[in-house]
DRENRO-405465 format. One record per atom (N, C-alpha, C): residue number from 1; atom name; x, z, y. Coordinates in steps of 0.1 Angstrom, whole numbers, plus 2048, in hexadecimal, padded with zeros to 3 digits. Layout:
BEGIN
num, atomo, x, z, y
NUM, CA, X, Z, Y;
...
END
This chain:
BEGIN
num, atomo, x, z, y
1, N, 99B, 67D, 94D;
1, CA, 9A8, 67A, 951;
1, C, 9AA, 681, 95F;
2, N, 9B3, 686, 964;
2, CA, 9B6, 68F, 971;
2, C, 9C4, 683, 976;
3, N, 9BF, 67F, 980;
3, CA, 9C7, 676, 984;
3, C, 9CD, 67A, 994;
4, N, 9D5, 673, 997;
4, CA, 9DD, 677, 9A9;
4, C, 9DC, 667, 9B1;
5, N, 9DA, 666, 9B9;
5, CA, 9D9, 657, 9BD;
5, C, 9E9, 65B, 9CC;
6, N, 9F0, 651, 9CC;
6, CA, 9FB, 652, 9D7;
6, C, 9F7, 645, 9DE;
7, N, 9FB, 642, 9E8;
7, CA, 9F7, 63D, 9F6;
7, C, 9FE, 644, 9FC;
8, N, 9FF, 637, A0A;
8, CA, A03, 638, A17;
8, C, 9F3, 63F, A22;
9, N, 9F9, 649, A28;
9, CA, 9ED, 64E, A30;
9, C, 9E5, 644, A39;
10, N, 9E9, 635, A3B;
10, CA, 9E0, 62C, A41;
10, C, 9D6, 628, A37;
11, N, 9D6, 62E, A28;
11, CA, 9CF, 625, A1E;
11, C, 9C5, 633, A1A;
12, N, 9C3, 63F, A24;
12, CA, 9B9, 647, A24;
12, C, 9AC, 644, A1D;
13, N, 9A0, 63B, A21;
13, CA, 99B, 638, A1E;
13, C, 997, 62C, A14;
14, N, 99D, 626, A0F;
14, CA, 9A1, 620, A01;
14, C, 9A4, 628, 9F2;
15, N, 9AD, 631, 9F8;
15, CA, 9AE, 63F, 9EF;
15, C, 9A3, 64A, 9EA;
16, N, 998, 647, 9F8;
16, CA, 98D, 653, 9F8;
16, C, 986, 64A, 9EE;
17, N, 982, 63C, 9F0;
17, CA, 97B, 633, 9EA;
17, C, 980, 631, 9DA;
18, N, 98F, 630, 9D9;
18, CA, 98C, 633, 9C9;
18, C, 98D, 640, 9C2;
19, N, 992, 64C, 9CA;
19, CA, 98B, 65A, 9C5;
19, C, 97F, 65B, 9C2;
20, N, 978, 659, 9CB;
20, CA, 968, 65B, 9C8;
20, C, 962, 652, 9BE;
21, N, 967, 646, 9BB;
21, CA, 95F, 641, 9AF;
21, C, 968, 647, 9A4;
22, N, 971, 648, 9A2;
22, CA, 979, 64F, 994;
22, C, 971, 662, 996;
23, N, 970, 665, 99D;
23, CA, 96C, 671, 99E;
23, C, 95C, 66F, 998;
24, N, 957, 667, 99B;
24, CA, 946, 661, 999;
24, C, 947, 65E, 989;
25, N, 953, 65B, 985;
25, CA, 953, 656, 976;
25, C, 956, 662, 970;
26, N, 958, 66E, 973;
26, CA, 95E, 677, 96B;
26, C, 96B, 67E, 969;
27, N, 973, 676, 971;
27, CA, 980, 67B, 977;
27, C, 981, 683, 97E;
28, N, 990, 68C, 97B;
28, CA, 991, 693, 984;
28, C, 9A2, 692, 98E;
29, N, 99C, 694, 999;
29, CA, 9A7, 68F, 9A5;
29, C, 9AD, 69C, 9A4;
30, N, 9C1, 69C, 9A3;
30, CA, 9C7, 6A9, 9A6;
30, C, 9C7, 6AE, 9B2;
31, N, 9C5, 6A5, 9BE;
31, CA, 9CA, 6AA, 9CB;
31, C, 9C5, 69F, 9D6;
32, N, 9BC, 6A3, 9E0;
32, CA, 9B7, 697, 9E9;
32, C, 9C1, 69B, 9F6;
33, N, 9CB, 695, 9F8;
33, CA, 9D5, 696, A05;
33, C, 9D0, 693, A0F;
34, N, 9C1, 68A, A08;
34, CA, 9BF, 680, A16;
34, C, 9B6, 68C, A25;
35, N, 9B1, 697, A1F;
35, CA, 9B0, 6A0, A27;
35, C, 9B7, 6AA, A30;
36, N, 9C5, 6A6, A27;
36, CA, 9D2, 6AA, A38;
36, C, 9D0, 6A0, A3E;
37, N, 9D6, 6A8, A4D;
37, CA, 9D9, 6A2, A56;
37, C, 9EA, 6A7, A58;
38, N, 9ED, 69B, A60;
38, CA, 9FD, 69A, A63;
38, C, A03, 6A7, A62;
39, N, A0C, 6AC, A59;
39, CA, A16, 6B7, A5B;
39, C, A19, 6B5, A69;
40, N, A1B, 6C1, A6D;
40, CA, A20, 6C2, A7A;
40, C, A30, 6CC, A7B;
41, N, A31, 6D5, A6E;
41, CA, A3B, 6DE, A6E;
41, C, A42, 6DB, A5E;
42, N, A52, 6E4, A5C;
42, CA, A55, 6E1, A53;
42, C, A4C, 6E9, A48;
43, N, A45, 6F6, A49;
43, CA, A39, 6F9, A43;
43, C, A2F, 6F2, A3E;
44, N, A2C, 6EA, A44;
44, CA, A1E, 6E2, A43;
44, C, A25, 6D5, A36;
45, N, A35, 6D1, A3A;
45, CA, A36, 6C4, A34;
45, C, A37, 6CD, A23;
46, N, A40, 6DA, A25;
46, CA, A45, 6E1, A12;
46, C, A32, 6E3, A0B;
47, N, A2B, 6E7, A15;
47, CA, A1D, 6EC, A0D;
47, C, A1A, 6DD, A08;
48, N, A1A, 6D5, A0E;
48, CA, A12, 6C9, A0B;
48, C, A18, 6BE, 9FE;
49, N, A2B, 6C1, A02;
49, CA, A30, 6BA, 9F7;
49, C, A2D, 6C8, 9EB;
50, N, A30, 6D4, 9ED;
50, CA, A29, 6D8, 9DC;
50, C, A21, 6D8, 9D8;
51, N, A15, 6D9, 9E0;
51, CA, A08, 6D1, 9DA;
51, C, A07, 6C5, 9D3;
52, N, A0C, 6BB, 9DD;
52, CA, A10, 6AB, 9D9;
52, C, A15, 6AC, 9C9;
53, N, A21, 6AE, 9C9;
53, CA, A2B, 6AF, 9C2;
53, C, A21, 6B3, 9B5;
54, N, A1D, 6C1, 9B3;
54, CA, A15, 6C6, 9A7;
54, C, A09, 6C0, 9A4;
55, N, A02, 6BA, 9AC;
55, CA, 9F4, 6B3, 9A8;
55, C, 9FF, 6A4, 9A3;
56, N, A07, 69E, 9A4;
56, CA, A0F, 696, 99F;
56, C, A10, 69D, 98B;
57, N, A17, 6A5, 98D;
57, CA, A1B, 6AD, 980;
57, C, A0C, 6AC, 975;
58, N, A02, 6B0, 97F;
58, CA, 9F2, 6B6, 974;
58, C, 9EC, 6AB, 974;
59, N, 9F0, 69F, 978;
59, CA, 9EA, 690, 976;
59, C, 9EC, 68E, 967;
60, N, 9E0, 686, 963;
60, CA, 9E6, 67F, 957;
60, C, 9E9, 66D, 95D;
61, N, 9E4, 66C, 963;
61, CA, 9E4, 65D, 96C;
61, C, 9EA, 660, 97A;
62, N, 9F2, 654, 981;
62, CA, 9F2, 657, 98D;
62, C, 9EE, 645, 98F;
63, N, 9E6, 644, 99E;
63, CA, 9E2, 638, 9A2;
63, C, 9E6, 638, 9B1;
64, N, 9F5, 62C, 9B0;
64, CA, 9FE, 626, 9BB;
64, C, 9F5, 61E, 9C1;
65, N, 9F2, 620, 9CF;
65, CA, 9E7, 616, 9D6;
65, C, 9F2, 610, 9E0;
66, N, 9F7, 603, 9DC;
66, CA, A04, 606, 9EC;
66, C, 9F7, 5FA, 9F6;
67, N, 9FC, 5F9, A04;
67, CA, A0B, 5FC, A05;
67, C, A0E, 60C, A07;
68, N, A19, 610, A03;
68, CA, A18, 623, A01;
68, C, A26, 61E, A0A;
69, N, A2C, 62C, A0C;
69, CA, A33, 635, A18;
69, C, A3C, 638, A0A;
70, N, A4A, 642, A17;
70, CA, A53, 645, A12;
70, C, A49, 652, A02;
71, N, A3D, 65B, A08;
71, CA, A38, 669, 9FF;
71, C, A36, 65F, 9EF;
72, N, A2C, 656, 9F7;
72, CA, A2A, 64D, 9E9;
72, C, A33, 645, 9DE;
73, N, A41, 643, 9E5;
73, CA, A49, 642, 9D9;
73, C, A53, 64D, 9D5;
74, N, A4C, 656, 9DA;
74, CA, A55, 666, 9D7;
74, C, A4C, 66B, 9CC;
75, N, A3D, 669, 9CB;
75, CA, A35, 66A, 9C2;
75, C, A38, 661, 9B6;
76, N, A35, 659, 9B8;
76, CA, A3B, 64B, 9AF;
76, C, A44, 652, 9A4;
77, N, A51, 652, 9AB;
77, CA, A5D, 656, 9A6;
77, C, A5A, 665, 99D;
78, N, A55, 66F, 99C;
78, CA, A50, 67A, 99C;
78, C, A4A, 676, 992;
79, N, A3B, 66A, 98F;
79, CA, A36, 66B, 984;
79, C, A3B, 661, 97D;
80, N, A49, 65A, 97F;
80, CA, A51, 653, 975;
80, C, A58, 65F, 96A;
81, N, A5F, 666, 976;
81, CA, A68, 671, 971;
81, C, A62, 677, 961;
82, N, A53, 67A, 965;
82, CA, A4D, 683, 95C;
82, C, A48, 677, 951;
83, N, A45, 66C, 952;
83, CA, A43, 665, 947;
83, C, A32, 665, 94B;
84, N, A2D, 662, 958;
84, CA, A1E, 65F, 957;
84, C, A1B, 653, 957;
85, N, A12, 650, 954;
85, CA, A0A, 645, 953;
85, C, A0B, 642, 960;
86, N, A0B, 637, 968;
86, CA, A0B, 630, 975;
86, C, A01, 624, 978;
87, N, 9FA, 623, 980;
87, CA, 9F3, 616, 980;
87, C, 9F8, 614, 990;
88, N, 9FF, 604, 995;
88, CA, 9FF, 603, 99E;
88, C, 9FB, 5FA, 9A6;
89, N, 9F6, 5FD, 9AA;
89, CA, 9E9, 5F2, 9B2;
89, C, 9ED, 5EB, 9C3;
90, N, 9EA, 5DE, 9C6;
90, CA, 9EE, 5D6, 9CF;
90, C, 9E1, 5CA, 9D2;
91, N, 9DC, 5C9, 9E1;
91, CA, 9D5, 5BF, 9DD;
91, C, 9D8, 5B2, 9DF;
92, N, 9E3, 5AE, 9DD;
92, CA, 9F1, 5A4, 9DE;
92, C, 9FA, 5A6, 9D1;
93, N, A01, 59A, 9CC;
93, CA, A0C, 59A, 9C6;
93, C, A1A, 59C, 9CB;
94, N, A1D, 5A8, 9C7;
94, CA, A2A, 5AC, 9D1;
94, C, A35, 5A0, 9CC;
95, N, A3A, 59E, 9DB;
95, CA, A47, 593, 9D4;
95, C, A53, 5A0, 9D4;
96, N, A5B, 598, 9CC;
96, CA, A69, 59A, 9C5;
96, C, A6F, 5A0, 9C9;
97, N, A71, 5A0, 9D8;
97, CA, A77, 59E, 9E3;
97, C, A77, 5AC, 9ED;
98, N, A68, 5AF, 9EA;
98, CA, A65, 5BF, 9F1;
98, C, A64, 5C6, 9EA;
99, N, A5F, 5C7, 9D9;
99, CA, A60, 5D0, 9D0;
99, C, A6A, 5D4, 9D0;
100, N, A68, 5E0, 9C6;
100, CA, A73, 5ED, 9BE;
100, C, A72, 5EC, 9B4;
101, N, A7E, 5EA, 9A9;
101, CA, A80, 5EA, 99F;
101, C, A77, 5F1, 996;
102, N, A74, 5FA, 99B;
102, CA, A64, 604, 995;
102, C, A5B, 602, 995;
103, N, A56, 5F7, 99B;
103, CA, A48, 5F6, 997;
103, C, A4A, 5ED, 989;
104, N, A4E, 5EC, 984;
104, CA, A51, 5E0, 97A;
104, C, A56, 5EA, 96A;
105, N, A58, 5F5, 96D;
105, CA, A5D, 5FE, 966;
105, C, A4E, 5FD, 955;
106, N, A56, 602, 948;
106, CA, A4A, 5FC, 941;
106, C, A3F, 60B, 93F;
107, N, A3F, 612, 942;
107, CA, A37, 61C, 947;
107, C, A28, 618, 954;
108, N, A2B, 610, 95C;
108, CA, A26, 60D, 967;
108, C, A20, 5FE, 963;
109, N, A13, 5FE, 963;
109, CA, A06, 5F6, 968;
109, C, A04, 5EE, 970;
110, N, A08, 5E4, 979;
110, CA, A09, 5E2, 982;
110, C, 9FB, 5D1, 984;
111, N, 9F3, 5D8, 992;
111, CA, 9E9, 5D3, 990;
111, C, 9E5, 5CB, 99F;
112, N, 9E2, 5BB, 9A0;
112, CA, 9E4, 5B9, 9B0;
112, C, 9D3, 5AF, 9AF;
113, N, 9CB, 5B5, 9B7;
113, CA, 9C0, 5AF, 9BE;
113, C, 9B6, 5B3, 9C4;
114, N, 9AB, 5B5, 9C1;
114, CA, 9A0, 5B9, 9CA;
114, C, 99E, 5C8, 9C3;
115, N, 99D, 5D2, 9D0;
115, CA, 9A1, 5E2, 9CA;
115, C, 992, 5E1, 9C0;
116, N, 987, 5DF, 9C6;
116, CA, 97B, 5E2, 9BC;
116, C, 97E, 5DB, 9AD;
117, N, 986, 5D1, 9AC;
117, CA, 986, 5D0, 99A;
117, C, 992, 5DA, 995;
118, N, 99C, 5DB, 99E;
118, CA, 9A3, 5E6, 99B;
118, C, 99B, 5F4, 99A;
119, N, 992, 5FB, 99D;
119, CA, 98E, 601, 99A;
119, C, 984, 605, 98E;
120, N, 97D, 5FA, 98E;
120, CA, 979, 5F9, 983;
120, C, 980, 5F7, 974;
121, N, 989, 5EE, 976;
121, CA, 993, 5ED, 96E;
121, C, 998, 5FB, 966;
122, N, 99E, 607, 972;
122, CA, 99E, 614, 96C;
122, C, 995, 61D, 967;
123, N, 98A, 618, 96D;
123, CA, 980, 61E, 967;
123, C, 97C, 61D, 959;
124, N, 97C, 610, 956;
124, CA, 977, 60B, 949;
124, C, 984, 610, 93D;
125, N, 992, 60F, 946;
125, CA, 99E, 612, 93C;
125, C, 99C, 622, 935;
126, N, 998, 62B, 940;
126, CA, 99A, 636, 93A;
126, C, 986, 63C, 937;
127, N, 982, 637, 936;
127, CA, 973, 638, 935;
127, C, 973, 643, 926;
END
């Protein structure tokens, strides 16, 4: 499976932690963002979103870790558009109240508790 994980860049390390075990299971990751550092020019933001944007495209999975940022439901939206698979992961039950009508969408997975059974979870899905 070649998967994209979206996140907010405070969830760097959460992201690294379930690339590497999906990567350890035989997956393959389209794009690790988490090795930029802050765009600083309007150069830095176009390389990064078409990067972003195409490792979105070559996913067969994308995996929503929120809480995500404005890139992450630009991603989101991106791998609705195309018809991907979505799993979206929370370690809380989002209320009513802060959600987006998209996570709910019937394309999208939507998964809330401790990230390690969530990860496992995917792992065993696409095994």
């Amino acid at each position: 499976m070649n998967f994209y994980i979206a996140s907010g860049l405070d969830n760097k390390e959460i992201v690294r932690r379930v690339r590497d075990r999906l990567i350890a299971a035989g997956h393959v990751h389209t794009y690790d963002w988490t090795k930029n550092s802050r765009a600083m020019s309007v150069a830095d933001l176009r390389a990064i979103g078409i990067a972003e944007r195409d490792a979105v495209k070559a996913s067969d999975v994308i995996l929503v870790l929120l809480p995500g940022g404005k890139g992450t439901h630009i991603e989101l939206g991106i791998g609705i558009g195309l018809q991907k698979k979505i799993h979206l992961y929370s370690d809380k039950e989002i209320a009513v109240n802060t959600a987006t009508t998209f996570y709910y969408l019937d394309q999208i997975d939507y998964y809330y508790g401790e990230l390690e059974s969530f990860i496992t979870y995917i792992i065993d899905l696409y095994a």
